[in-house]
Every structure is written in C-alpha cells, then in structure tokens.
C-alpha positions as CSV (number, residue, x, y, z in Angstrom):
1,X,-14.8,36.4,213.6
2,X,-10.8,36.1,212.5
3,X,-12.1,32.2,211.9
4,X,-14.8,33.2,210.0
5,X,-13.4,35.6,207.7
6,X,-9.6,35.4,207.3
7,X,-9.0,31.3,207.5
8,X,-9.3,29.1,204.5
9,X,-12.5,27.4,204.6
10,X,-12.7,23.6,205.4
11,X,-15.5,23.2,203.1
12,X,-15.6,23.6,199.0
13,X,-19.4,24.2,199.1
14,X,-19.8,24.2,194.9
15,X,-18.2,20.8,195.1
16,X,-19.8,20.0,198.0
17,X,-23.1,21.1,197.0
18,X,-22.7,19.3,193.5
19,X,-22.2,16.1,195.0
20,X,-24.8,16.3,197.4
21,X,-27.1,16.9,194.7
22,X,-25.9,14.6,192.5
23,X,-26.6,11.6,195.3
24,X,-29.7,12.5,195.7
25,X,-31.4,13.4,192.2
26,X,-31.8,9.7,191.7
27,X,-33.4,9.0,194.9
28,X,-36.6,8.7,195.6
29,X,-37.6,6.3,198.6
30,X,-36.6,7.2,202.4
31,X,-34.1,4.5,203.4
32,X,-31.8,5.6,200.3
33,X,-32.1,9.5,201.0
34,X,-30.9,8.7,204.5
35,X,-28.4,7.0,203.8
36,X,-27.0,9.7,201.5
37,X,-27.6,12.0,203.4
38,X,-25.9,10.5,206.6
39,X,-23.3,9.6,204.0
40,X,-22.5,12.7,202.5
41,X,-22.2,14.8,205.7
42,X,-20.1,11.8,207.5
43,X,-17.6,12.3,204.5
44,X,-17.4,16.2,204.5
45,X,-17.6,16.3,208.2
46,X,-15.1,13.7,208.6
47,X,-17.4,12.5,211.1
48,X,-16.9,8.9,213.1
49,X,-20.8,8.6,213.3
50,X,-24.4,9.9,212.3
51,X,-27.5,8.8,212.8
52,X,-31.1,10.5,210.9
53,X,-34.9,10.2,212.4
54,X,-37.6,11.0,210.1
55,X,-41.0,11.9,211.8
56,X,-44.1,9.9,210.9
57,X,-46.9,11.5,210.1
58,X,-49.2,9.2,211.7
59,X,-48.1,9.3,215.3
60,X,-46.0,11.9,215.2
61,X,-42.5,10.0,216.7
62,X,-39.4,9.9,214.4
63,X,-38.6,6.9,213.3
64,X,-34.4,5.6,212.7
65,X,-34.3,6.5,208.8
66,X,-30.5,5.6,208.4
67,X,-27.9,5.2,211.1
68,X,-23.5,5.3,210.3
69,X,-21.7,3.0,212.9
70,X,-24.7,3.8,215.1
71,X,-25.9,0.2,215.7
72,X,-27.6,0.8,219.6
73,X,-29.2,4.0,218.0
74,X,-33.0,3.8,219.3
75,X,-35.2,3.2,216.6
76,X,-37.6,6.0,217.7
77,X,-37.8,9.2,219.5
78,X,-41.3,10.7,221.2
79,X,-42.1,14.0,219.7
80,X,-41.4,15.3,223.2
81,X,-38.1,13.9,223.4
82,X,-35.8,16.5,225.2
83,X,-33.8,16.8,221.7
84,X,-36.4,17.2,219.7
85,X,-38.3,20.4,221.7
86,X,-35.0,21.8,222.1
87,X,-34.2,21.7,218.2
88,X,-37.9,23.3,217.6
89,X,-36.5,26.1,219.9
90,X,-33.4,26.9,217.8
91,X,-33.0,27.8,214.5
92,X,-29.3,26.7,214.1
93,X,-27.5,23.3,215.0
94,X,-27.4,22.4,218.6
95,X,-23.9,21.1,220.1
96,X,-25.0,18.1,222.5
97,X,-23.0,19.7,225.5
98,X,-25.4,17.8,228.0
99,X,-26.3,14.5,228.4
100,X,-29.5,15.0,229.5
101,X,-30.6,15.5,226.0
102,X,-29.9,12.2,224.6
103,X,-30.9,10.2,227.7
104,X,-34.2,9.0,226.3
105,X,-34.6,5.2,226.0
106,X,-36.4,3.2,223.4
107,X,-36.4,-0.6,224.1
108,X,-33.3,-0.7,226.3
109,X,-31.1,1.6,223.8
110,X,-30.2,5.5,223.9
111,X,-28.3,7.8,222.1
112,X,-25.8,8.9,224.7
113,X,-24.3,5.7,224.5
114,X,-22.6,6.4,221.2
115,X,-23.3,10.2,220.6
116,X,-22.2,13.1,223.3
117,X,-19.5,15.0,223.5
118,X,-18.4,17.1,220.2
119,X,-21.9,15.9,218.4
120,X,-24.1,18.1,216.7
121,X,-27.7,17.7,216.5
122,X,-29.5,19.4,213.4
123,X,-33.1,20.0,212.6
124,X,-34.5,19.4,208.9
125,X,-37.1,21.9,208.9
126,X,-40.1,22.0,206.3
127,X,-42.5,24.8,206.6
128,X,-41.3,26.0,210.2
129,X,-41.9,22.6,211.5
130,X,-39.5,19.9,212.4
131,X,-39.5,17.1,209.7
132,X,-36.4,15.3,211.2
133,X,-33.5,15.1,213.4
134,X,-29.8,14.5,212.6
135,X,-27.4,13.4,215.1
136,X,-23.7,13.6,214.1
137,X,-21.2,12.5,216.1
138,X,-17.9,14.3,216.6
139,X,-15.0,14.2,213.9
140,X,-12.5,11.8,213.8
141,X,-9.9,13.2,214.8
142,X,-11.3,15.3,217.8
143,X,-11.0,18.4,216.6
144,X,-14.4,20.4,217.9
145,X,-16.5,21.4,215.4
146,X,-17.0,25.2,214.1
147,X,-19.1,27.7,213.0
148,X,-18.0,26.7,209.2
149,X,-19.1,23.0,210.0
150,X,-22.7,23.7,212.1
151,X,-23.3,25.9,208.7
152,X,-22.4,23.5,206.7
153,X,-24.6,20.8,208.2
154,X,-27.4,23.5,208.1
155,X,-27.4,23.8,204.4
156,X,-27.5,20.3,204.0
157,X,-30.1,19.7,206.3
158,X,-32.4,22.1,204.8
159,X,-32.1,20.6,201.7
160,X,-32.2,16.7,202.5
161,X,-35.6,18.1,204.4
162,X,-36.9,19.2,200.8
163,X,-35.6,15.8,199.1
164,X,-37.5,14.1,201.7
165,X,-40.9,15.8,201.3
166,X,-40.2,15.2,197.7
167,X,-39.6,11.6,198.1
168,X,-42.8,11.6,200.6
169,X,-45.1,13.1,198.4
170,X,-44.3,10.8,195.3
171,X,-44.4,7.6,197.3
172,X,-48.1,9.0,198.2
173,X,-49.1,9.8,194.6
174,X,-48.1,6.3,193.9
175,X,-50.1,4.7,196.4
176,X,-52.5,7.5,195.2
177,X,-52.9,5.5,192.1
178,X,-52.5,2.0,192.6
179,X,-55.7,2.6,194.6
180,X,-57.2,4.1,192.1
181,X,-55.8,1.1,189.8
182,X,-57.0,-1.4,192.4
183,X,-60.8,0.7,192.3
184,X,-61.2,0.6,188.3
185,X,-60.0,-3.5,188.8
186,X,-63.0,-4.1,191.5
187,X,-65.3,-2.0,190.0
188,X,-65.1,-4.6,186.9
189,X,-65.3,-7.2,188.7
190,X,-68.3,-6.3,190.5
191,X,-69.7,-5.3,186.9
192,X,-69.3,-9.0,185.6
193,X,-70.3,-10.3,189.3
194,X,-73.4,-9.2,189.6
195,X,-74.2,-10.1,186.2
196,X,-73.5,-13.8,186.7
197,X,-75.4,-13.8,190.1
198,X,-78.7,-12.2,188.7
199,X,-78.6,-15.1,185.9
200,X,-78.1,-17.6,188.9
201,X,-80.1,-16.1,191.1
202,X,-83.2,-15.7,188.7
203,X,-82.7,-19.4,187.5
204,X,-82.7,-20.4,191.1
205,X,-86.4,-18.5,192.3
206,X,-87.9,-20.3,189.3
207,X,-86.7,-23.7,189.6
208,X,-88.7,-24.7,192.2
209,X,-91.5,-23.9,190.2
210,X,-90.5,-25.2,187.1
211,X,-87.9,-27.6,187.2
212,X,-89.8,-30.8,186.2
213,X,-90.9,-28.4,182.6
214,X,-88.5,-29.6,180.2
215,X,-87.9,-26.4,178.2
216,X,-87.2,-24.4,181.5
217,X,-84.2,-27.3,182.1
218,X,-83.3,-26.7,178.9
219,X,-83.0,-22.5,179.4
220,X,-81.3,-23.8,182.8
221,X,-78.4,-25.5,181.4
222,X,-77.7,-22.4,178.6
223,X,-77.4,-20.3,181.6
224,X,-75.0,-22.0,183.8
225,X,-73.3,-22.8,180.9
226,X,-72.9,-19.1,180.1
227,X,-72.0,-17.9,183.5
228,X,-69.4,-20.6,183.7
229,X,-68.1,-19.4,180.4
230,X,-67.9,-15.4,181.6
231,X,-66.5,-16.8,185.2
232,X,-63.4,-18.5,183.4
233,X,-63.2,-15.6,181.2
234,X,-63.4,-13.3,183.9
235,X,-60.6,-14.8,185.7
236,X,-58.4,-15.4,182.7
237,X,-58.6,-11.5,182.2
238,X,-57.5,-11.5,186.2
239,X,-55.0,-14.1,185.9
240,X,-52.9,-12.7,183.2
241,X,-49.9,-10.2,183.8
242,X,-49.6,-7.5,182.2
243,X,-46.7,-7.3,179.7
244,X,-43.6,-5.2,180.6
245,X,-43.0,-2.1,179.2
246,X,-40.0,-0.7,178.9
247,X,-39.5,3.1,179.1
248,X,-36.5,4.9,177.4
C-alpha cells in the first residue's frame, strides 16, 4: 500500500503510453507489432528478456510472434499448455514462481531454460478470450518486480491485444480482396475461353464432314486465325503489369 501510494512511480505512463502508441500506429503486420511490443516493454521494464505467442486461429496453438534474447524459445505452445490455462484463470499478470509452468517442450526447447525466476507472464486478452501470451523475463538488475510494473505490463498488453486484432483483421480484408481481384481476373478469362473453344470446337464437329468443300476451308482458316488473334490478345492483356501508382 505505502508502495503504491506514497513512492515515486517507476513509470511516466503519458510518455510511456505516447511512445507505445507512436511504435505501433505505423504497424500493420504481426512480426513488426511483436517486435514493438516486446521492444517497448523490455525498455520500460528494463527487462533482460521477452518473448510474445500469438494464437492461430486455425489450430488454436500460439505461435512465437517475436522473441528478445530468447533464442531456445519454443516456437509454439498447445492451447492446453500449463501457462496458458493458468493465464485464462487470472485476470492480472502471473509471476512464474514454479517451474512447472514453463516445462512444456516443443521440438527439444522449453521456456524454463531462459525464463523462471522474477518473470512475469501476461495475457493479451480480446473479448474475454486469450489472444496471446507474453513472457518477460526478470529485470536486469534483479530487482523483483511490483505491483507498478505487473500494471504496467497490463496496460500494454491490453492494448498490443487490440493492435493485433487490428493488424489481423486488415491482413484478412486484403486477402479478402485479392481474391476477389484474382475472381474478376478468372472470370474474364473464362469469358474469352470459352468463346475461342466454341469457335474451335464447332469448326472441329464439321470438318469431318466438310473438309474437302473448299468454302468450309476457307471459313476454317478465318476462324483459327481469329481465335489465334483473341488468344495473343488475351494474353498480352495477362502479360502486362499494371503501372504503379503512387499515393500521396
């Protein structure tokens, strides 16, 4: 409480929170809001190590995001991993006090080889689920981490979690469209397609028939002629880049 209330705080959250927000404004992929994330609160925190899991939607593990001098961090965790049910238990940041939580392997590697004593494990949450995990290892100089820092690493956690649905949600929208990009493209194709196969397939059912009249040659050669010429066009339309725009 006499911590709490009556010390100077360790933290100067408006410049804290400006800088924070000014690293990720910019960002817009995964890898880079990890690693400003990781960065951000290793710098504050003054902490020797971090390491941030991201959970895919898909199979529902959390993949290694970003990693700070954590190089033998596992590049996955299970969604049942020991740390992970205990963080969907608590609310606020959990100091790793036993080992037991970080003893999960993953291809010969675990966390408790680098993380343990003095860490902190932190949930981003997004809509009362889990989104991620953040694992930061203890400060530099071994002093044991406080109330001021686990809040601290709270705030910042909750909003990396929003940055990172954000981030999420746009990279969808743009797959979003280059399907529907890559859908109008095929759709055209098919158009000019199955125009140059009914010519061919037409002249084809009737040249058995009619291939020794010499007006039906004549027809014959027009058509191929013409369905060669929309082919090559076809594919110089698919061949050529689109030009560059530049957006200001």
């Amino acid at each position: 409480f006499i911590a709490f209330h009556f010390y100077r705080s360790k933290y100067d959250y408006r410049e804290q929170w400006t800088n924070f927000t000014r690293r990720l404004a910019s960002l817009l992929s995964e890898g880079d809001l990890a690693r400003a994330v990781l960065g951000a609160v290793t710098e504050a925190a003054g902490a020797a190590r971090a390491v941030l899991y991201l959970r895919d939607e898909h199979d529902g593990r959390f993949h290694l995001a970003g990693a700070v001098e954590a190089d033998r961090a596992p590049a996955q965790l299970a969604a049942d991993d020991p740390l992970v049910r205990r963080l969907e238990t608590r609310a606020d940041p959990v100091m790793v006090q036993d080992r037991g939580l970080l003893q999960t392997e993953y291809e010969g590697l675990s966390l408790a080889t680098q993380f343990f004593e003095e860490s902190a494990a932190v949930a981003l949450r997004w809509r009362d689920t889990v989104s991620g995990v953040m694992l930061i290892g203890p400060e530099r100089t071994g002093t044991p981490y406080r109330a001021e820092d686990l809040e601290f690493f709270s705030t910042v956690a909750e909003q990396a979690a929003g940055a990172v649905v954000t981030a999420q949600l746009s990279e969808r929208l743009a797959q979003a469209r280059e399907f529907e990009a890559f859908h109008r493209l095929t759709s055209f194709v098919i158009h000019d397609l199955k125009n140059s196969i009914s010519a061919l397939s037409l002249l084809s059912a009737n040249a058995l028939e009619h291939f020794e009249n010499p007006e039906f040659q004549r027809d014959a050669l027009r058509t191929l002629s013409r369905t060669v010429e929309r082919m090559q066009s076809l594919l110089a339309r698919l061949s050529a880049a689109p030009e560059a725009t530049e957006l200001r």
